[in-house]
PDB file with SEQRES, HELIX, SHEET and CRYST1 records, atoms N, CA, C and O in Angstrom:
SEQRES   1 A   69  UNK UNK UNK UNK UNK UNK UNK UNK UNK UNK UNK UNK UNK          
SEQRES   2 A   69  UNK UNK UNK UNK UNK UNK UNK UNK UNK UNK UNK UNK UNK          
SEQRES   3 A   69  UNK UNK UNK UNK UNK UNK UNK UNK UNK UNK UNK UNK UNK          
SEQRES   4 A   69  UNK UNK UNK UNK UNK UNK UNK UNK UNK UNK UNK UNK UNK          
SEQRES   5 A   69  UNK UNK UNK UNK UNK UNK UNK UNK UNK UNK UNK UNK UNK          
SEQRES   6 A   69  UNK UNK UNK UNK                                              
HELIX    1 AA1 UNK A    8  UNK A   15  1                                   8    
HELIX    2 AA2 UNK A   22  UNK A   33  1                                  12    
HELIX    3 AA3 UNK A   45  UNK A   57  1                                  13    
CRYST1    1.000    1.000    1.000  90.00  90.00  90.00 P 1           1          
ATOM      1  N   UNK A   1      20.087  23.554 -53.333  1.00  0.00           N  
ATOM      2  CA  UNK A   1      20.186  24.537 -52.265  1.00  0.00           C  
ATOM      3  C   UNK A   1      19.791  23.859 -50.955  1.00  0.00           C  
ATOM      4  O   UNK A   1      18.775  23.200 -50.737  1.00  0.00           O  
ATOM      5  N   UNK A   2      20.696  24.124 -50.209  1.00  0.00           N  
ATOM      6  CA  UNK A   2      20.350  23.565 -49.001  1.00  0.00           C  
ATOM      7  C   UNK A   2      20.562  24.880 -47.371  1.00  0.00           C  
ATOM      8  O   UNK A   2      21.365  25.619 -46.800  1.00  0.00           O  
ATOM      9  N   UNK A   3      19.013  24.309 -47.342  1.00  0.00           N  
ATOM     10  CA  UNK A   3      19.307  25.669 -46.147  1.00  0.00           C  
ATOM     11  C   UNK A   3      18.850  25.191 -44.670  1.00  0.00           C  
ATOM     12  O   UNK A   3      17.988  24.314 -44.733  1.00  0.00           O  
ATOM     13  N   UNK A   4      19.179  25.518 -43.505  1.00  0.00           N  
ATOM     14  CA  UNK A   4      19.309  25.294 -42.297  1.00  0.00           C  
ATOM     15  C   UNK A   4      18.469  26.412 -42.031  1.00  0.00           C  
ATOM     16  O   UNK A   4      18.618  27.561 -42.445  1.00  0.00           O  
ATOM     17  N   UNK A   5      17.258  25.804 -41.044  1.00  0.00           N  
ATOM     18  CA  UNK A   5      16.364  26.869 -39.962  1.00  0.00           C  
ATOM     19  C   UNK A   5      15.965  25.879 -38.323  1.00  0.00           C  
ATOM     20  O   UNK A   5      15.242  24.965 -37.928  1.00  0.00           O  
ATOM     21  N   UNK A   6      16.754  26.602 -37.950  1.00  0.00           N  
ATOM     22  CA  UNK A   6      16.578  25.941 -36.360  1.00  0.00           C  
ATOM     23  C   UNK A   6      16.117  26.952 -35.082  1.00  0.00           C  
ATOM     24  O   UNK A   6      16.348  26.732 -33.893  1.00  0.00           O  
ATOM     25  N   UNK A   7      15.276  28.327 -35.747  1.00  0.00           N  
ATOM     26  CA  UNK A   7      14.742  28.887 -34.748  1.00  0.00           C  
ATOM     27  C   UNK A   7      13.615  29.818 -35.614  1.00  0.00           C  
ATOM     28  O   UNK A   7      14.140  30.295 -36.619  1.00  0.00           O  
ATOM     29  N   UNK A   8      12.288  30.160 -35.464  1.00  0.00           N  
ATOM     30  CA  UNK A   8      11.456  30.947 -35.760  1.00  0.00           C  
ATOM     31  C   UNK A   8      12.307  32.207 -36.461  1.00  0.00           C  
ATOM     32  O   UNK A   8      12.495  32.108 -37.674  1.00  0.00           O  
ATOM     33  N   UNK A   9      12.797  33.307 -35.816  1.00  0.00           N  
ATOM     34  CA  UNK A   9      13.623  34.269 -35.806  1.00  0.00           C  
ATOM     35  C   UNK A   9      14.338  33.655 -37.787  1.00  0.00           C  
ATOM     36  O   UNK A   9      14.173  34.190 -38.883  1.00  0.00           O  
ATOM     37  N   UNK A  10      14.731  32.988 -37.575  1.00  0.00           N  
ATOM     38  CA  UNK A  10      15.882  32.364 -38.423  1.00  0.00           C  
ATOM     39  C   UNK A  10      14.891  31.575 -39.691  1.00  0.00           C  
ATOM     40  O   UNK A  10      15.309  31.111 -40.751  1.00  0.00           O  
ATOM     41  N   UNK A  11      13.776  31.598 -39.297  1.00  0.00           N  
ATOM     42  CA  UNK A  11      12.745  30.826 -40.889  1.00  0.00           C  
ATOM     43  C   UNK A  11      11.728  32.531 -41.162  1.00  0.00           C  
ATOM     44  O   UNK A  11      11.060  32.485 -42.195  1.00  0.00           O  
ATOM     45  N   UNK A  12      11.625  33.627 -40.513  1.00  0.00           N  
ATOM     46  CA  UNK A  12      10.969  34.400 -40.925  1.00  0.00           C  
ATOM     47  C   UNK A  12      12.061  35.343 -41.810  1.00  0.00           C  
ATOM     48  O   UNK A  12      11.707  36.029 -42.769  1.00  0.00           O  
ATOM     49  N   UNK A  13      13.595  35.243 -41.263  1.00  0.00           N  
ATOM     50  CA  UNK A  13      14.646  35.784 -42.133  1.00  0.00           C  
ATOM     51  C   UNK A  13      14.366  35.702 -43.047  1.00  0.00           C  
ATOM     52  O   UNK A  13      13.911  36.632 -43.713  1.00  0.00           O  
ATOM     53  N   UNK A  14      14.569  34.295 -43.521  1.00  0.00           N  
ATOM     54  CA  UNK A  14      14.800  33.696 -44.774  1.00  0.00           C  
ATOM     55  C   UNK A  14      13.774  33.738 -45.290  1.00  0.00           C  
ATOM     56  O   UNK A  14      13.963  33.916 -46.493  1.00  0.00           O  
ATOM     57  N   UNK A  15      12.429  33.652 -44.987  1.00  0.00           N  
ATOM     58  CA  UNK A  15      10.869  34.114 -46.169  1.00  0.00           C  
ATOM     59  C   UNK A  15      11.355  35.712 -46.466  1.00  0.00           C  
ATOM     60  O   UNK A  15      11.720  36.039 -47.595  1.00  0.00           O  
ATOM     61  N   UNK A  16      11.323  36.675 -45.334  1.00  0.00           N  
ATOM     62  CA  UNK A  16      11.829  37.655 -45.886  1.00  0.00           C  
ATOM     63  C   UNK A  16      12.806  38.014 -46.950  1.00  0.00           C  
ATOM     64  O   UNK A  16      12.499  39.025 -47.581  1.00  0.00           O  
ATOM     65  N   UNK A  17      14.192  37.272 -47.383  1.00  0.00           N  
ATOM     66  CA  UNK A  17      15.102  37.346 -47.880  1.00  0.00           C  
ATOM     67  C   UNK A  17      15.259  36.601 -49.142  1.00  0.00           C  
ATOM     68  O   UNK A  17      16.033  36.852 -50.066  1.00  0.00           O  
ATOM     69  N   UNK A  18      14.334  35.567 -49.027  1.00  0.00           N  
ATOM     70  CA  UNK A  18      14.316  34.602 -50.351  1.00  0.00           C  
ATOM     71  C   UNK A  18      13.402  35.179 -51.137  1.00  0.00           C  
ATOM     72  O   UNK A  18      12.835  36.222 -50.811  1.00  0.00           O  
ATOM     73  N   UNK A  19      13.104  34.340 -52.613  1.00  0.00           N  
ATOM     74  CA  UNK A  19      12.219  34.859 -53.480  1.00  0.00           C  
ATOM     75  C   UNK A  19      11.703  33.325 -53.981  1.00  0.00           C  
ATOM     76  O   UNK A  19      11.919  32.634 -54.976  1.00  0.00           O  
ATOM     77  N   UNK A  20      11.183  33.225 -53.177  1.00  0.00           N  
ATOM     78  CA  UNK A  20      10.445  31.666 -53.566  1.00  0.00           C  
ATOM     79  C   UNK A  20       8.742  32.482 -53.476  1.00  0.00           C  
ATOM     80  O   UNK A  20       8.287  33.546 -53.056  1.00  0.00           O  
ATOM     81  N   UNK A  21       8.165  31.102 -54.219  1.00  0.00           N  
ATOM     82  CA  UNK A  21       6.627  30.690 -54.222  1.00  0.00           C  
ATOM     83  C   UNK A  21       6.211  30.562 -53.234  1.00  0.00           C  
ATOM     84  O   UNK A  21       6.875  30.160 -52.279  1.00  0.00           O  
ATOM     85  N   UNK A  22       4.802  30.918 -53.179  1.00  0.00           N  
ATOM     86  CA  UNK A  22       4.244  30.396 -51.960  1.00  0.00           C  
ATOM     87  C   UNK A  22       4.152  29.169 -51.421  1.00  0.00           C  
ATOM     88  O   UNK A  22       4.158  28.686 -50.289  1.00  0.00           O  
ATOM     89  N   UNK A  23       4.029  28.646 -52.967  1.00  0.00           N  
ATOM     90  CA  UNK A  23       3.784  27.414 -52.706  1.00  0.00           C  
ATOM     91  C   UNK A  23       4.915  26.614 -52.117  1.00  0.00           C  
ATOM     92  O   UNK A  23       4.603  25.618 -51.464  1.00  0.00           O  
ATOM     93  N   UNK A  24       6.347  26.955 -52.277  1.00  0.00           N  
ATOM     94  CA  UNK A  24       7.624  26.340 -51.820  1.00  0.00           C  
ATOM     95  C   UNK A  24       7.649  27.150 -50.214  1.00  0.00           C  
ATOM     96  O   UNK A  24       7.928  26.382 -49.294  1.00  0.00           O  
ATOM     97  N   UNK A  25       7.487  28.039 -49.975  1.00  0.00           N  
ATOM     98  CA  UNK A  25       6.748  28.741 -48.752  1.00  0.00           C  
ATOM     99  C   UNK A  25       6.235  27.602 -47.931  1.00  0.00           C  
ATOM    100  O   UNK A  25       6.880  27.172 -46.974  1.00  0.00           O  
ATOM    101  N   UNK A  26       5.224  27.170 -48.251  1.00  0.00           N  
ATOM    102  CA  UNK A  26       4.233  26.428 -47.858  1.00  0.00           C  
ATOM    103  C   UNK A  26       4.680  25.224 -47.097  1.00  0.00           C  
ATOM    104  O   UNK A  26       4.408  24.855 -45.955  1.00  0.00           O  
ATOM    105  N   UNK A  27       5.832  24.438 -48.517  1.00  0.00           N  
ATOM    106  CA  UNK A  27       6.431  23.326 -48.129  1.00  0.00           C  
ATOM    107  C   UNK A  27       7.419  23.685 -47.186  1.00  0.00           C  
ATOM    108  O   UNK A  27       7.711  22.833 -46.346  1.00  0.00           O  
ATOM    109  N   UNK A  28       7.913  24.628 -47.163  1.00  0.00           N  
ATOM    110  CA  UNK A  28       9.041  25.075 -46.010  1.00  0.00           C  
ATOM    111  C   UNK A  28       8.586  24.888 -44.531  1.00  0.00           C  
ATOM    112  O   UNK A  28       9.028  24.111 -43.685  1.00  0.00           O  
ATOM    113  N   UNK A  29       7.342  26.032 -44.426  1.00  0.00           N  
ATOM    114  CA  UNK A  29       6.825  25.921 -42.996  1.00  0.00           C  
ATOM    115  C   UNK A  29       5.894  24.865 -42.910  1.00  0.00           C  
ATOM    116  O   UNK A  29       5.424  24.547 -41.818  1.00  0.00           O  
ATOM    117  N   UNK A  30       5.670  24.450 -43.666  1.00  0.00           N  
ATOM    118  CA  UNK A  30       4.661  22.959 -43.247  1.00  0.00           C  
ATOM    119  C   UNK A  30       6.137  21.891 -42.244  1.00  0.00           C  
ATOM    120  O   UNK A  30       6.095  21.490 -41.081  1.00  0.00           O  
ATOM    121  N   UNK A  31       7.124  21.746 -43.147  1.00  0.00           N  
ATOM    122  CA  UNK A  31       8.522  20.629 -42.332  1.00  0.00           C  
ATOM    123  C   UNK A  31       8.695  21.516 -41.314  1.00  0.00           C  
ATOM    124  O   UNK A  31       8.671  20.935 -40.229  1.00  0.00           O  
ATOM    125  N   UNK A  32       8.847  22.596 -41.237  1.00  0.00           N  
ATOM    126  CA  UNK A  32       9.662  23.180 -39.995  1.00  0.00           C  
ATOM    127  C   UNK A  32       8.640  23.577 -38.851  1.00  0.00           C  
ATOM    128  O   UNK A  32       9.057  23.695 -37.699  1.00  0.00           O  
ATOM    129  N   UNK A  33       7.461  23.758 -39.121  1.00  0.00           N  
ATOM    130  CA  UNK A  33       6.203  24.688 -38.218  1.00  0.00           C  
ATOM    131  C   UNK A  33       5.029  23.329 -38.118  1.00  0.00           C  
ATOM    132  O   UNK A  33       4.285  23.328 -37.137  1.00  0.00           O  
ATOM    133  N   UNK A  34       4.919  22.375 -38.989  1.00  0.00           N  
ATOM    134  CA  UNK A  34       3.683  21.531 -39.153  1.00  0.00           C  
ATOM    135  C   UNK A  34       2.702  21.981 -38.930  1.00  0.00           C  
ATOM    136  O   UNK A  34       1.893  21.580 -38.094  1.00  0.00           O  
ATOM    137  N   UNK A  35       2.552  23.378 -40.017  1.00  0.00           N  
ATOM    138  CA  UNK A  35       1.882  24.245 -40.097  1.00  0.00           C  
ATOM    139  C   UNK A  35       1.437  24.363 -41.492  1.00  0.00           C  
ATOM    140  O   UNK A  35       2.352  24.385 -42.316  1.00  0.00           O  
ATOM    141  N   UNK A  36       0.042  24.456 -42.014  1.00  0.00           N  
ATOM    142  CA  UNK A  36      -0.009  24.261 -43.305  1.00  0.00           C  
ATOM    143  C   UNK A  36      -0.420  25.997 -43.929  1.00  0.00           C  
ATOM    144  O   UNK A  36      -0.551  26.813 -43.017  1.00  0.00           O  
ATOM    145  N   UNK A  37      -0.544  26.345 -44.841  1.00  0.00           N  
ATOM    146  CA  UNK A  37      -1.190  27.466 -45.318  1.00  0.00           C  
ATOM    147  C   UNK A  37      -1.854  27.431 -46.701  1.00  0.00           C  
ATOM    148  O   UNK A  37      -1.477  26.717 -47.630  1.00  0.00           O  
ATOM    149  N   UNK A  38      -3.063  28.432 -46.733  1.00  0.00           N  
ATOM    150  CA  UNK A  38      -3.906  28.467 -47.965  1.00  0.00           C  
ATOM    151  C   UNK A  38      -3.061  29.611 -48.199  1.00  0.00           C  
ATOM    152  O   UNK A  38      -2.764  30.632 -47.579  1.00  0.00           O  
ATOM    153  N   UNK A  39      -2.584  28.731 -50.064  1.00  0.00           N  
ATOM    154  CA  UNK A  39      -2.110  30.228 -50.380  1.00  0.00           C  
ATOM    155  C   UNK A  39      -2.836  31.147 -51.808  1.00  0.00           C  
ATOM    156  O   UNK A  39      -2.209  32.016 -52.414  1.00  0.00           O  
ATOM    157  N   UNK A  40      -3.824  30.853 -52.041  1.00  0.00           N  
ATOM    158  CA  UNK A  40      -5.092  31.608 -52.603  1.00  0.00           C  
ATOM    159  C   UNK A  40      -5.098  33.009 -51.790  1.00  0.00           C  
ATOM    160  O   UNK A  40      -5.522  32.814 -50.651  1.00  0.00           O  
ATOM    161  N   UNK A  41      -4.878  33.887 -51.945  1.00  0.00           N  
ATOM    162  CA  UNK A  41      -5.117  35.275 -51.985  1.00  0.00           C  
ATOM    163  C   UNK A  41      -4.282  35.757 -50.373  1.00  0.00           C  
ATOM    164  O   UNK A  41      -4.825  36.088 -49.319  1.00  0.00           O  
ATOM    165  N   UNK A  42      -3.317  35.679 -50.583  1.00  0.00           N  
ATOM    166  CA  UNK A  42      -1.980  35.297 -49.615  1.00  0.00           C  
ATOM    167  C   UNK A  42      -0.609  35.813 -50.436  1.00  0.00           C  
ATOM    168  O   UNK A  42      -0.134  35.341 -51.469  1.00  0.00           O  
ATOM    169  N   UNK A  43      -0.088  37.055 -49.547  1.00  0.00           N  
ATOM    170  CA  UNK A  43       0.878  37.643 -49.971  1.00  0.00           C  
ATOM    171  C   UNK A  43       2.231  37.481 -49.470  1.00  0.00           C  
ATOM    172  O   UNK A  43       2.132  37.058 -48.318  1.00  0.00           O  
ATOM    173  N   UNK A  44       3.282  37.600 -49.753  1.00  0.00           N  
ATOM    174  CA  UNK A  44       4.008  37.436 -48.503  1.00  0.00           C  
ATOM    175  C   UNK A  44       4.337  37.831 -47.466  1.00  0.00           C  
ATOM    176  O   UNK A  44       4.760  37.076 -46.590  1.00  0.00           O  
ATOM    177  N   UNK A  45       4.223  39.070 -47.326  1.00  0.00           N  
ATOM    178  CA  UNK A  45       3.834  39.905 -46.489  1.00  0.00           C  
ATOM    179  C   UNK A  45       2.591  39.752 -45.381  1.00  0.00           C  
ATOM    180  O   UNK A  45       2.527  40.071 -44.193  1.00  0.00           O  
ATOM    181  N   UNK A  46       1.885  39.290 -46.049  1.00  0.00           N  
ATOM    182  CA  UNK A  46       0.851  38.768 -45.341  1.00  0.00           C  
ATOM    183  C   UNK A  46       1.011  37.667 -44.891  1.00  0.00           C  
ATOM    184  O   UNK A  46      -0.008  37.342 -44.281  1.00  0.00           O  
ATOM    185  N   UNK A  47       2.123  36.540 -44.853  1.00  0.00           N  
ATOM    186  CA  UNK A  47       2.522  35.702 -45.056  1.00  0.00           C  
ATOM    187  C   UNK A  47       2.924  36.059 -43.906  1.00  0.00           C  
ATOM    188  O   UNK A  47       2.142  36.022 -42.956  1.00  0.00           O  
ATOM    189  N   UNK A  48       4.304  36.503 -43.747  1.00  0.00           N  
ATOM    190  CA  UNK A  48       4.695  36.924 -42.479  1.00  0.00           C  
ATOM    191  C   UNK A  48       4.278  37.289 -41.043  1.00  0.00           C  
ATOM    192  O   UNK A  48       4.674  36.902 -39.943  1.00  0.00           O  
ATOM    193  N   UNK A  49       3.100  38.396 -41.540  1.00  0.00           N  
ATOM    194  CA  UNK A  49       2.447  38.955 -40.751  1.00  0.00           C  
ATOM    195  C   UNK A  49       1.397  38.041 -39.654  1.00  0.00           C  
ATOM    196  O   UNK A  49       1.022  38.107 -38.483  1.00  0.00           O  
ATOM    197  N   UNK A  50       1.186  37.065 -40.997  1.00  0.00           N  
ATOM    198  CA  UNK A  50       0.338  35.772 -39.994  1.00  0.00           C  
ATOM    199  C   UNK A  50       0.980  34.810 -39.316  1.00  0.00           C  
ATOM    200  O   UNK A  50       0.630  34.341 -38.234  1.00  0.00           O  
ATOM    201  N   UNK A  51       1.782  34.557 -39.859  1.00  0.00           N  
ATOM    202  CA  UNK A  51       3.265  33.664 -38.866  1.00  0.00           C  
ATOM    203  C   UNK A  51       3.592  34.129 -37.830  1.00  0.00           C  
ATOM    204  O   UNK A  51       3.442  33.511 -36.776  1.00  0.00           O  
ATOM    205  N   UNK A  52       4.237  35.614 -37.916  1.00  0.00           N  
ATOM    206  CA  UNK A  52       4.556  36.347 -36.765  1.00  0.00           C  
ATOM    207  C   UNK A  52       3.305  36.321 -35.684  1.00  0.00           C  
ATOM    208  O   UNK A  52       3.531  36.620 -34.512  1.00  0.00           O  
ATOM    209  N   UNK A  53       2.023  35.965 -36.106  1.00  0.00           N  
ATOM    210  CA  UNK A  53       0.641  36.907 -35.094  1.00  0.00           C  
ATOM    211  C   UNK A  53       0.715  34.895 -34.765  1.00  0.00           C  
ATOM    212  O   UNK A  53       1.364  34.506 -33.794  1.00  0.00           O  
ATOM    213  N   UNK A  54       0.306  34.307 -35.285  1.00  0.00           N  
ATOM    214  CA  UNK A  54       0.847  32.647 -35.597  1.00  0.00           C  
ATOM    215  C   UNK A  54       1.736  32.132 -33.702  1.00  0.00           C  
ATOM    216  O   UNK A  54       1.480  31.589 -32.627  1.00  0.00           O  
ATOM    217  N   UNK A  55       2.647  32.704 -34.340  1.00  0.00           N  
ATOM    218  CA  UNK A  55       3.869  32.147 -33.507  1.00  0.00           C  
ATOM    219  C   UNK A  55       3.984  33.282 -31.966  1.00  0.00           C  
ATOM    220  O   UNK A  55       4.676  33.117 -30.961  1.00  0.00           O  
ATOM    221  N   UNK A  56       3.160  34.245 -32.253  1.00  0.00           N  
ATOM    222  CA  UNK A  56       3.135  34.895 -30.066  1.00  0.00           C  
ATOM    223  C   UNK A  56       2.351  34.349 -29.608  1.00  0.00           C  
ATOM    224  O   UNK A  56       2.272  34.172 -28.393  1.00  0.00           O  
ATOM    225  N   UNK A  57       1.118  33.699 -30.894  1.00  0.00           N  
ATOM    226  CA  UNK A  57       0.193  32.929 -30.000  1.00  0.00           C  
ATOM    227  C   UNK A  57       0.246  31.646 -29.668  1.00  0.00           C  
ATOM    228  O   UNK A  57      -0.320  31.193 -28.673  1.00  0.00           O  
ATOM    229  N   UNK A  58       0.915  30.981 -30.459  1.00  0.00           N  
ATOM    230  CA  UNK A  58       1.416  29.600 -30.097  1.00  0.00           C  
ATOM    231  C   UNK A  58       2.740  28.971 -29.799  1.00  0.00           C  
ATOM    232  O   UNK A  58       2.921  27.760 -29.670  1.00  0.00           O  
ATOM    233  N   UNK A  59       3.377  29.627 -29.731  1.00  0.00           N  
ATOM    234  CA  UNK A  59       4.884  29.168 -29.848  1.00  0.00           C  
ATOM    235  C   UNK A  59       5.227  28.094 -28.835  1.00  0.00           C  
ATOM    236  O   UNK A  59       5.846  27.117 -29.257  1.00  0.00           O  
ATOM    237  N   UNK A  60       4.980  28.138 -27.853  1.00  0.00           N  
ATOM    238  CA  UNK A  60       5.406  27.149 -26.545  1.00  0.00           C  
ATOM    239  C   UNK A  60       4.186  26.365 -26.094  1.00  0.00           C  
ATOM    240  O   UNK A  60       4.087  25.834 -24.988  1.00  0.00           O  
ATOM    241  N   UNK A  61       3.272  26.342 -27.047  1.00  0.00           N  
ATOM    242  CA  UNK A  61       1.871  24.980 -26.626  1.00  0.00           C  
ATOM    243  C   UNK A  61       2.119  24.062 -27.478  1.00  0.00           C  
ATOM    244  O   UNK A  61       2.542  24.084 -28.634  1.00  0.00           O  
ATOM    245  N   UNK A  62       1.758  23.123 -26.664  1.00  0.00           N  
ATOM    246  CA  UNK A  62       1.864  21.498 -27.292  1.00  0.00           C  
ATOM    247  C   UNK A  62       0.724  21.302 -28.118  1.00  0.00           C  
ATOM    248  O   UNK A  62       0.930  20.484 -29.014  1.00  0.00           O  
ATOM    249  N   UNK A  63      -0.454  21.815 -28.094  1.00  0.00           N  
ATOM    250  CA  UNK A  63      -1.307  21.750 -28.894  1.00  0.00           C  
ATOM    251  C   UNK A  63      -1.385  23.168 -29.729  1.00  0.00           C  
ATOM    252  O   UNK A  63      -1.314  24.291 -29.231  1.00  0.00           O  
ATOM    253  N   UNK A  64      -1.565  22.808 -31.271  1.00  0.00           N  
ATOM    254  CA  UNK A  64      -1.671  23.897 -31.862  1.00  0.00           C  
ATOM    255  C   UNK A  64      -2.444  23.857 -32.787  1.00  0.00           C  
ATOM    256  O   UNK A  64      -3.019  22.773 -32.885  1.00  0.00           O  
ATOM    257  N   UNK A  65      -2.875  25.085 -34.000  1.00  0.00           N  
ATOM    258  CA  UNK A  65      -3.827  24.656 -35.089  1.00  0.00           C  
ATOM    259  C   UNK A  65      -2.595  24.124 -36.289  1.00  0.00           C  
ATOM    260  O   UNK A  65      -1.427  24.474 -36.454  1.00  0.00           O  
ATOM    261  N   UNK A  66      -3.490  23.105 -37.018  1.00  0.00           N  
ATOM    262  CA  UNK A  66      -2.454  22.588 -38.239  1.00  0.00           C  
ATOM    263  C   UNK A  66      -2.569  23.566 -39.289  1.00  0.00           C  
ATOM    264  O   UNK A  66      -1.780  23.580 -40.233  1.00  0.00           O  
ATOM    265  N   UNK A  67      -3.503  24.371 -39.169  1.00  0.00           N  
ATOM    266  CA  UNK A  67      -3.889  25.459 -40.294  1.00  0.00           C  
ATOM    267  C   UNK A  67      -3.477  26.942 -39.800  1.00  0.00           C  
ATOM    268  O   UNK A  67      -3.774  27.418 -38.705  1.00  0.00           O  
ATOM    269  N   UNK A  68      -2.592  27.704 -41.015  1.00  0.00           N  
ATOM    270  CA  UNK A  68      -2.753  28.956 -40.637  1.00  0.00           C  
ATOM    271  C   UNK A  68      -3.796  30.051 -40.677  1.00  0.00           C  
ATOM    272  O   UNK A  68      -3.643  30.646 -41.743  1.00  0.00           O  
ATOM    273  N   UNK A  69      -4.890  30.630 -39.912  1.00  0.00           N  
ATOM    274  CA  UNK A  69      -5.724  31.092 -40.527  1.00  0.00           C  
ATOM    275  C   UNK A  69      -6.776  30.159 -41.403  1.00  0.00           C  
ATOM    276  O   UNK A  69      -7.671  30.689 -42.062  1.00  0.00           O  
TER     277      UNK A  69                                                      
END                                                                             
């Protein structure tokens, strides 16, 4: 499977829409966000919810946290 994400908008789709692991989750937005996540007691939903809160707060700084939460 090969999938294309070239905008925020367009990688929260696809967590929404897919049915992957967190852990493949993880590896997704770690390449695309270089963003890592604990996924110990982490839903996807919650998943989202922190990406989305994640990404108004950082989206356009050059410096960011490597950790979500």
């Amino acid at each position: 499977m090969n999938v294309q994400i070239n905008t925020f908008n367009e990688l929260i789709n696809f967590i929404e829409s897919s049915n992957l692991t967190l852990e493949q989750y993880d590896t997704i937005i770690s390449k695309s966000l270089y963003l890592y996540i604990d996924t110990k007691d982490l839903s996807k939903q919650n998943l989202i919810m922190e990406l989305k809160e994640y990404w108004s707060n950082y989206n356009n700084q050059l410096e960011k946290p490597l950790f979500l939460n």
